[in-house]
C-alpha positions as CSV (number, residue, x, y, z in Angstrom):
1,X,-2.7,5.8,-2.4
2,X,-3.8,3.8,-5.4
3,X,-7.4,6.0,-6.8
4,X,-6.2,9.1,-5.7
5,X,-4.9,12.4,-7.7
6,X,-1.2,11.6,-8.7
7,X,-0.4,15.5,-7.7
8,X,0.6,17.1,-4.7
9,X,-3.0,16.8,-3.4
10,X,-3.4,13.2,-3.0
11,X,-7.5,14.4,-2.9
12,X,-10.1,11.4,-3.9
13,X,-11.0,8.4,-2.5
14,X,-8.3,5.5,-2.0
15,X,-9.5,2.5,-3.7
16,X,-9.6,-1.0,-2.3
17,X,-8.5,-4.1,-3.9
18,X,-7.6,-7.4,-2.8
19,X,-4.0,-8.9,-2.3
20,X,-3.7,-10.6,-6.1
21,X,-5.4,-7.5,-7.3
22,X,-2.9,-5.5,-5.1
23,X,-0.2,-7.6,-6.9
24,X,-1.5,-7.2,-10.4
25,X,-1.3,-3.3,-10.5
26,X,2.2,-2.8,-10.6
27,X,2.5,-5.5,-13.1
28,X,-0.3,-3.6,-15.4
29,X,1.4,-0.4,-15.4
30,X,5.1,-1.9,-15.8
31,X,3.6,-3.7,-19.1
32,X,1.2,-0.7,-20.2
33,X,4.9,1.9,-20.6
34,X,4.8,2.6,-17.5
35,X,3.6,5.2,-15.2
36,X,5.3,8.8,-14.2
37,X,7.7,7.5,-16.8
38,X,8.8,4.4,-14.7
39,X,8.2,1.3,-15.4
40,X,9.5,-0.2,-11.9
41,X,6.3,0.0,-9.7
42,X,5.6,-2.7,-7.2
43,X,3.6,-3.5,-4.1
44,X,6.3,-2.9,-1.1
45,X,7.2,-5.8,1.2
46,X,6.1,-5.9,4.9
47,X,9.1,-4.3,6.2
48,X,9.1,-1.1,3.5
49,X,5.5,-0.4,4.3
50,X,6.2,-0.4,8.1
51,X,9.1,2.1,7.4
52,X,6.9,4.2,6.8
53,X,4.7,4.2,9.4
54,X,4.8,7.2,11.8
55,X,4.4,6.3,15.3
56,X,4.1,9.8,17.1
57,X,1.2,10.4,14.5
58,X,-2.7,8.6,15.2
59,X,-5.5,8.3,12.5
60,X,-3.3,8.3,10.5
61,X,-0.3,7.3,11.6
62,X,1.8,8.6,8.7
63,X,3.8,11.7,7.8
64,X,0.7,13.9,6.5
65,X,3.0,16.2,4.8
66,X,5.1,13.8,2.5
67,X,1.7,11.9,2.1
68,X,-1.4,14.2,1.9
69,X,-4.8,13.1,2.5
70,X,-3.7,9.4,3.4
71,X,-6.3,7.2,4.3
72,X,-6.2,6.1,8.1
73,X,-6.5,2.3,6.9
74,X,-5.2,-0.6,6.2
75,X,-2.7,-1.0,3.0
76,X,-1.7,-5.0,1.5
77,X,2.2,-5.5,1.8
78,X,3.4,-7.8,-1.0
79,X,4.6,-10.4,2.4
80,X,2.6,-13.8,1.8
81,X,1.8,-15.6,5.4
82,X,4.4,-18.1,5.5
83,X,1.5,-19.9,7.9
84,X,-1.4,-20.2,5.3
85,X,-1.3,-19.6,1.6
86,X,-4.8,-18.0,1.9
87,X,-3.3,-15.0,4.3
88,X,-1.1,-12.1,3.2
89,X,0.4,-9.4,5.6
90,X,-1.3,-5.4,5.7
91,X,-0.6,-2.5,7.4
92,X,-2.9,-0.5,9.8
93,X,-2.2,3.2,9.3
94,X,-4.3,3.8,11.7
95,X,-2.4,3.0,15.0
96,X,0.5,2.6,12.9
97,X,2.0,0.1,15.4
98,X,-0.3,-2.5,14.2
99,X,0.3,-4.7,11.5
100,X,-1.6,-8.4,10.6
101,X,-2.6,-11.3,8.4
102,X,-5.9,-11.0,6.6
103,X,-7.4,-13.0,3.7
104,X,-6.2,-12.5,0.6
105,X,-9.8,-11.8,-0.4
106,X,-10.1,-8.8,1.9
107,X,-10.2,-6.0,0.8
108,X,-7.5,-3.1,1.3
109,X,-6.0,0.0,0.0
110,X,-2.5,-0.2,-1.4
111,X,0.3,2.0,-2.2
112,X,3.0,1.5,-4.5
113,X,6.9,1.8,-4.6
114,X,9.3,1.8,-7.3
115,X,13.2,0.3,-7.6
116,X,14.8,-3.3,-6.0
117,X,13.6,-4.6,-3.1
């Protein structure tokens, strides 16, 4: 999660931003060289961030080995509401079923991916 160690740790606090914050990062570090010497970051799409939900797990409901320390939150997708230009879609990684539309000046943690859509 974005403000955490970029080990195997993960420790520190996950920072919260909101959605045209969320959106900026990836464009900061593409432009700055890069980051981890890639320069492809971007904030995953509804759908990826779901993929990666685990279901069987609770608060939180992610795969605690492949991500350490993950905050049992709510991460920004890079999905716009399609029913109000002032909503954009999260992720709760805390029941991990539960996804919703928030304001886009809420704020929320966010994770990153790399590559194509």
């Amino acid at each position: 999660s974005e403000g955490q160690a970029n080990d195997t740790s993960c420790t520190g606090s996950a920072l919260t931003y909101t959605w045209q914050q969320a959106l900026q990062i990836p464009q900061t570090l593409n432009t700055s060289g890069g980051f981890a010497g890639h320069s492809d970051w971007r904030l995953p799409n509804l759908k990826e961030l779901r993929s990666i939900v685990e279901e069987a797990c609770y608060s939180p409901s992610i795969n605690s080995t492949r991500f350490p320390n993950a905050p049992s939150s709510n991460f920004w997708s890079a999905s716009a509401y399609a029913g109000s230009s002032s909503y954009a879609w999260y992720v709760n990684f805390h029941y991990g079923n539960s996804y919703d539309f928030s304001y886009r000046s809420s704020s929320r943690h966010v994770r990153l991916v790399r590559g194509g859509q």
